[in-house]
C-alpha positions as CSV (number, residue, x, y, z in Angstrom):
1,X,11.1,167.5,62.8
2,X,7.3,167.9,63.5
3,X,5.9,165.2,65.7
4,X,3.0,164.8,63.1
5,X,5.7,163.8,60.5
6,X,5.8,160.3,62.9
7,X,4.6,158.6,65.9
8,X,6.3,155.7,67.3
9,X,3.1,154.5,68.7
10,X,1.1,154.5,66.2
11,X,-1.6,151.8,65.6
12,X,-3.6,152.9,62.9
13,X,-3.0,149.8,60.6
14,X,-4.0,146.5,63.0
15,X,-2.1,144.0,60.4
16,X,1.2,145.6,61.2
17,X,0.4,146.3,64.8
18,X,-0.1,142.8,65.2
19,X,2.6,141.7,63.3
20,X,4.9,143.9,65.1
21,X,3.6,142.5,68.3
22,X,4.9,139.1,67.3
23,X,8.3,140.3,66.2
24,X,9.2,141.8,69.2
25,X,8.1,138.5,71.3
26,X,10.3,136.7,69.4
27,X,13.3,139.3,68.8
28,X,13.3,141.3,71.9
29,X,16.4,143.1,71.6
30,X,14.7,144.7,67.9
31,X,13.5,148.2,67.9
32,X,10.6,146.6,65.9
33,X,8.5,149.8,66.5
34,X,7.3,152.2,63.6
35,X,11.0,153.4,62.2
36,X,11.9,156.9,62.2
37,X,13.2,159.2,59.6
38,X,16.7,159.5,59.8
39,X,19.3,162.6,59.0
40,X,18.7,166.2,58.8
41,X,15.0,167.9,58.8
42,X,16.1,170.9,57.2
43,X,17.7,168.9,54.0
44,X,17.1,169.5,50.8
45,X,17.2,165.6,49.2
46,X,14.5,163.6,51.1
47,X,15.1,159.8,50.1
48,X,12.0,157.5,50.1
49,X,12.0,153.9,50.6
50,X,9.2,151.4,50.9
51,X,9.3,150.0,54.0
52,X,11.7,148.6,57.0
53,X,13.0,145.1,56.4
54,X,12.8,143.0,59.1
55,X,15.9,142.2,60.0
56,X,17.0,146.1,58.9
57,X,15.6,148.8,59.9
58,X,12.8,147.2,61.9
59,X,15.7,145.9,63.9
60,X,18.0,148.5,64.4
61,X,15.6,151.5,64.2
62,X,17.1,153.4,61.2
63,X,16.2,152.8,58.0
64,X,18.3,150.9,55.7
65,X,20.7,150.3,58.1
66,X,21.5,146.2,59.1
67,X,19.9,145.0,56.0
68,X,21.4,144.4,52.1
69,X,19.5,147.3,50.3
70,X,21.6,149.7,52.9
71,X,24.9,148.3,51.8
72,X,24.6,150.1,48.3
73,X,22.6,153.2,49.4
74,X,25.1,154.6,52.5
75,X,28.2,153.9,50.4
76,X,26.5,156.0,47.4
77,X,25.6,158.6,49.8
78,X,29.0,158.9,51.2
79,X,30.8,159.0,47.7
80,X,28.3,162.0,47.0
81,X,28.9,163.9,49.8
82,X,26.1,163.0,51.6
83,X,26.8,160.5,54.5
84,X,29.7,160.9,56.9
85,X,30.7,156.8,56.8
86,X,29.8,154.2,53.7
87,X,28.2,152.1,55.8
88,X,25.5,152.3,58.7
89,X,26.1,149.8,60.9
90,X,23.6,150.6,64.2
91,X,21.0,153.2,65.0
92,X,24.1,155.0,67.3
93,X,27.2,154.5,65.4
94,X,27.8,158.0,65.1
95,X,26.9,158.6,61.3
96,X,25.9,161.6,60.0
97,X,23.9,162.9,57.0
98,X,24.5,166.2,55.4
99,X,22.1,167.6,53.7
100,X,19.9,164.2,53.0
101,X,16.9,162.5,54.9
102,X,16.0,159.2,54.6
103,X,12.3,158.1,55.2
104,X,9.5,155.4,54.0
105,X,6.4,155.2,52.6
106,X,5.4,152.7,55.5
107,X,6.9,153.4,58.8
108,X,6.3,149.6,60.1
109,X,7.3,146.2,58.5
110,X,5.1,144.4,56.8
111,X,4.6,141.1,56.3
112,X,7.1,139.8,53.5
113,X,8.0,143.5,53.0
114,X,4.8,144.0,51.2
115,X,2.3,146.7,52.7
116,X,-1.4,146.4,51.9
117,X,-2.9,149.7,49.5
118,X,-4.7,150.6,52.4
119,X,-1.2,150.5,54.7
120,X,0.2,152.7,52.3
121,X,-2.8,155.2,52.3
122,X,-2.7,155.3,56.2
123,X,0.8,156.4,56.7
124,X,1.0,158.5,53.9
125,X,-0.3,161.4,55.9
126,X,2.7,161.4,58.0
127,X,4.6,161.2,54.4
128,X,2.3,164.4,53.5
129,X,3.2,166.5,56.6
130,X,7.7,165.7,56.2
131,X,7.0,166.5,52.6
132,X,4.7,169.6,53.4
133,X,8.1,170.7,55.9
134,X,10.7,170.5,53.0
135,X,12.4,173.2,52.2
136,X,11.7,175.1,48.5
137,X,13.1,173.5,45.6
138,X,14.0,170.5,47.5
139,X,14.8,167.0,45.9
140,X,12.7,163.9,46.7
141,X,14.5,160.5,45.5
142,X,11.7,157.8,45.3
143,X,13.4,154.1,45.4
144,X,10.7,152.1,43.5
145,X,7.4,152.4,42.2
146,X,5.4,152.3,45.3
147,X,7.5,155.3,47.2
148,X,7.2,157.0,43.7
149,X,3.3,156.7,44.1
150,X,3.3,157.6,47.6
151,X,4.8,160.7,47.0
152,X,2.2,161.7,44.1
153,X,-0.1,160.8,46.9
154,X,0.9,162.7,49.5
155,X,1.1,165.9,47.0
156,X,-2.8,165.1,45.8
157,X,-1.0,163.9,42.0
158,X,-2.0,161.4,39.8
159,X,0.4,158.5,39.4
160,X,-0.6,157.8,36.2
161,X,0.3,161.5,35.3
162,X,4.0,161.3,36.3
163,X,5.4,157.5,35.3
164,X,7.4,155.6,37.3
165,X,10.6,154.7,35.6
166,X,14.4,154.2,36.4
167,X,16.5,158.2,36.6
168,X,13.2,160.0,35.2
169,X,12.9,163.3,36.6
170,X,9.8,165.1,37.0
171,X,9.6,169.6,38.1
172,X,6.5,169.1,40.3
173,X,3.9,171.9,40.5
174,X,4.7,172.4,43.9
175,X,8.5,173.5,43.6
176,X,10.0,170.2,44.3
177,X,11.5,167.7,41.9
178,X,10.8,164.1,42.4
179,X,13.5,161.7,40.9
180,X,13.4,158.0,40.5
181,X,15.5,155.0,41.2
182,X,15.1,151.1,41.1
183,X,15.0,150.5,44.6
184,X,18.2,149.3,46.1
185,X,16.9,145.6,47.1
186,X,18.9,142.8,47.1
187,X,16.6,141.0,44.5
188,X,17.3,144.5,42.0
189,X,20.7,144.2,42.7
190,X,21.4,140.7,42.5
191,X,19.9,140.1,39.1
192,X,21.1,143.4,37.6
193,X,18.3,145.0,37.6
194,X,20.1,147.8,39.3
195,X,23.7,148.2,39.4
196,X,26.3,150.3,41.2
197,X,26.7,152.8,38.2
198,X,23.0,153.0,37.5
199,X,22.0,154.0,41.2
200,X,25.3,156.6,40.9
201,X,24.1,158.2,37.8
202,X,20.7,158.7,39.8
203,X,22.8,160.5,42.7
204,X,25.3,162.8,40.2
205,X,21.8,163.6,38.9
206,X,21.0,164.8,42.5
207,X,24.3,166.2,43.2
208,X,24.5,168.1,40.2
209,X,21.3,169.7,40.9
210,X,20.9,170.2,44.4
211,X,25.0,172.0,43.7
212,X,23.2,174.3,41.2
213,X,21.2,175.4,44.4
214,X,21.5,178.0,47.0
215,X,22.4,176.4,49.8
């Protein structure tokens, strides 16, 4: 992948270097660094989240994995063909994507998982570049409303054009489809929000496609 897709030094947002400052004085043993995009460069269904959780991703160093939103997401990967295990347990447990990447909108935590607007607009250049690197007529799977905005962003679209809404499905003028989902948080979960079959039919909507596809 293109180093300007990501930089594990980067400092461009002081709230969240400072933050993540704090976090690794008092968790030392956390990656608690900007968090990576995880599984194959080349694939043609990106997934984008929000941000890492704190005791997630920004802990283990790959997203979703060590908090509750990855417990649904891997094993709905792995029943679609897209993960090698249902469940990512560490950064080098040996799991594998095929054919799937999974990134964020905001590479750091934040504070109470919720990024500030200008957060969002400061790492959405590195979102612009791994989107910019896709292959054509990839698949982009945004998990909530603010990765779904982040996207448009990154492609110079107008939210307001292309609205945010659970399995809506949207051909993008620049080859791509983006797809939506509820994201996969414990609070969406938990109250029902989003359940097991509604984040499958989102992925069967992926499969399907992405099978209609040359390879």
């Amino acid at each position: 992948m293109h180093s300007a897709c990501f930089n594990i030094r980067c400092k461009r947002c002081p709230r969240l270097a400072g933050y993540l400052a704090s976090v690794r004085a008092d968790y030392p043993d956390y990656h608690a660094r900007p968090v990576p995009p995880f599984g194959d460069p080349r694939a043609r269904l990106l997934i984008v989240g929000l941000a890492p959780g704190l005791h997630g991703a920004n802990a283990s160093g790959r997203p979703f994995t060590g908090d509750h939103a990855g417990l649904l997401l891997y094993r709905t990967l792995h029943k679609f063909g897209f993960a090698s295990a249902p469940q990512s347990h560490s950064a080098d447990d040996g799991l594998r994507l095929t054919d799937c990447r999974i990134t964020n909108a905001v590479k750091c935590v934040p504070p109470a998982n919720k990024p500030m607007q200008d957060e969002i607009k400061n790492c959405n250049g590195y979102l612009r570049v791994e989107l910019l690197g896709m292959p054509a007529n990839a698949l982009i799977l945004a998990l909530g409303q603010i990765a779904h905005a982040a996207v448009l962003k990154a492609y110079g679209m107008k939210a307001k054009t292309f609205r945010f809404q659970h399995a809506a499905r949207y051909a993008l003028d620049t080859g791509v489809t983006l797809l939506d989902s509820y994201h996969c948080s414990r609070y969406n979960t938990q109250t029902k929000r989003l359940t097991p079959a509604m984040f499958e039919t989102v992925f069967a909507m992926a499969r399907k496609q992405l099978d209609r596809m040359p390879a």
